[in-house]
PADOLUM-280476 format. One record per atom (N, C-alpha, C, O): x, y, z; residue in three letters. Coordinates in steps of 0.1 Angstrom, whole numbers, plus 5000, padded with zeros to 4 digits. Layout:
BEGIN
XYZala...
//
This chain:
BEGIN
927734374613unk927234504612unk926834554626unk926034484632unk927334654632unk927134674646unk925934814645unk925534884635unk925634804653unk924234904658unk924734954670unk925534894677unk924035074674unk923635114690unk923335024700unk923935044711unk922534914700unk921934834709unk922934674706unk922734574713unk923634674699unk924434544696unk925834594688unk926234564677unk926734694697unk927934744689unk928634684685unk929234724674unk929034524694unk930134424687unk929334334675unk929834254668unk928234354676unk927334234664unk927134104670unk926834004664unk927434144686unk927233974692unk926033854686unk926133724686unk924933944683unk923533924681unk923833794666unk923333684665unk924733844655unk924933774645unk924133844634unk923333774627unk924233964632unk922834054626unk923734024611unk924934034610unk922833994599unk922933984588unk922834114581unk922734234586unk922834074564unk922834264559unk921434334565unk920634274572unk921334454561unk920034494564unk919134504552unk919434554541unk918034464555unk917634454542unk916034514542unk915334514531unk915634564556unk914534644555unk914534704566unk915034634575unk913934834572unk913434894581unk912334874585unk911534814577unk911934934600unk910334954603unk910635064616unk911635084623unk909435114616unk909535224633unk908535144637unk907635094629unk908635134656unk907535104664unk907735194674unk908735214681unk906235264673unk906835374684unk907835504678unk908135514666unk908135554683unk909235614678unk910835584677unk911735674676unk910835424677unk912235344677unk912235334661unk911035324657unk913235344652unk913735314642unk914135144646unk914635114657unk913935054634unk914734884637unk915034884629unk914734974622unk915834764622unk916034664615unk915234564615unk915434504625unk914434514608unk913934384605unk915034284601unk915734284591unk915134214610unk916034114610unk915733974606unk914533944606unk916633864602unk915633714601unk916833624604unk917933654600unk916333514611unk917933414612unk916933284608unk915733284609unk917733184604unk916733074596unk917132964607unk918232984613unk916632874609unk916432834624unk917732754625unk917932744637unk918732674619unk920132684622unk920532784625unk920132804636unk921232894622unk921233054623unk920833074643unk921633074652unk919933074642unk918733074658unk919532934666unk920032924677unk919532844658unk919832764670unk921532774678unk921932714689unk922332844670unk923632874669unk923732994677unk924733004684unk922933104677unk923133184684unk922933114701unk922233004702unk923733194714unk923633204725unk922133264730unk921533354724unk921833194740unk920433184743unk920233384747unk919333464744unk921533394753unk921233544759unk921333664751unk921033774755unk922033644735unk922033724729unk920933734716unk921033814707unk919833624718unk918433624708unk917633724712unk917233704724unk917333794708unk916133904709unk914933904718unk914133844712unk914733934724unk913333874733unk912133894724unk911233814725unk911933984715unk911034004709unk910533994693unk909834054685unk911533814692unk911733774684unk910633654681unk910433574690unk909833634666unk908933554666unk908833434655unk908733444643unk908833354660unk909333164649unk908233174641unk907033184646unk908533154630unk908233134615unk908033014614unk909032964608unk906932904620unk907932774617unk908032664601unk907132644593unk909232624600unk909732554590unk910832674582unk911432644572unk910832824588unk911332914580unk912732974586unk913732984579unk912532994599unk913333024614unk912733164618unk911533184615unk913433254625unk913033364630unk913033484625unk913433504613unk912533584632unk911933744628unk911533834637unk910633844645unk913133944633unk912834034649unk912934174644unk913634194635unk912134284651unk912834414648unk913734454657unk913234484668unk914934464656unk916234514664unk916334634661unk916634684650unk915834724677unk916434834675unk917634894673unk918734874679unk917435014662unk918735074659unk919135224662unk920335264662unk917635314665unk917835434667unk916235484668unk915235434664unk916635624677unk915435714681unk914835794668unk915535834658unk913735804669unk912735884662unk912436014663unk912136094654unk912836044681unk912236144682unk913236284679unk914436294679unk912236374675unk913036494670unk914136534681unk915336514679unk913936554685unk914936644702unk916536514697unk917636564701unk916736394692unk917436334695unk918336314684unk919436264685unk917536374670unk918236374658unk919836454660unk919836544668unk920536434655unk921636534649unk921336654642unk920236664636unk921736714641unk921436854637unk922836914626unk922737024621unk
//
């Protein structure tokens, strides 16, 4: 599944299975279960990603702006 911020899916992004906004960023709530995490490339894990431990990981990956001026029309 490619996004704005990850167009080839390098990241390894699973279905989507919930949203959140922070700020006026639209994400994906993401989760990789710590094989998953340990399989990805150190440079393409999220920085703002947080271990669950015994569960694996949990990130919001941005996917798009919020703000009005930026919507489609």
């Amino acid at each position: 599944m490619a996004s704005p911020v990850d167009p080839k899916n390098e990241v390894g992004l699973r279905p989507v299975l919930a949203h959140c906004v922070i700020g006026d960023t639209l994400c994906r709530v993401q989760f990789w279960t710590e094989q998953e995490w340990d399989q990805l490339d150190s440079g393409k894990r999220p920085n703002t990603a947080e271990h669950l431990p015994g569960r694996g990981w949990i990130a919001a990956v941005p996917i798009g702006s919020m703000k009005k001026d930026e919507f489609a029309t």
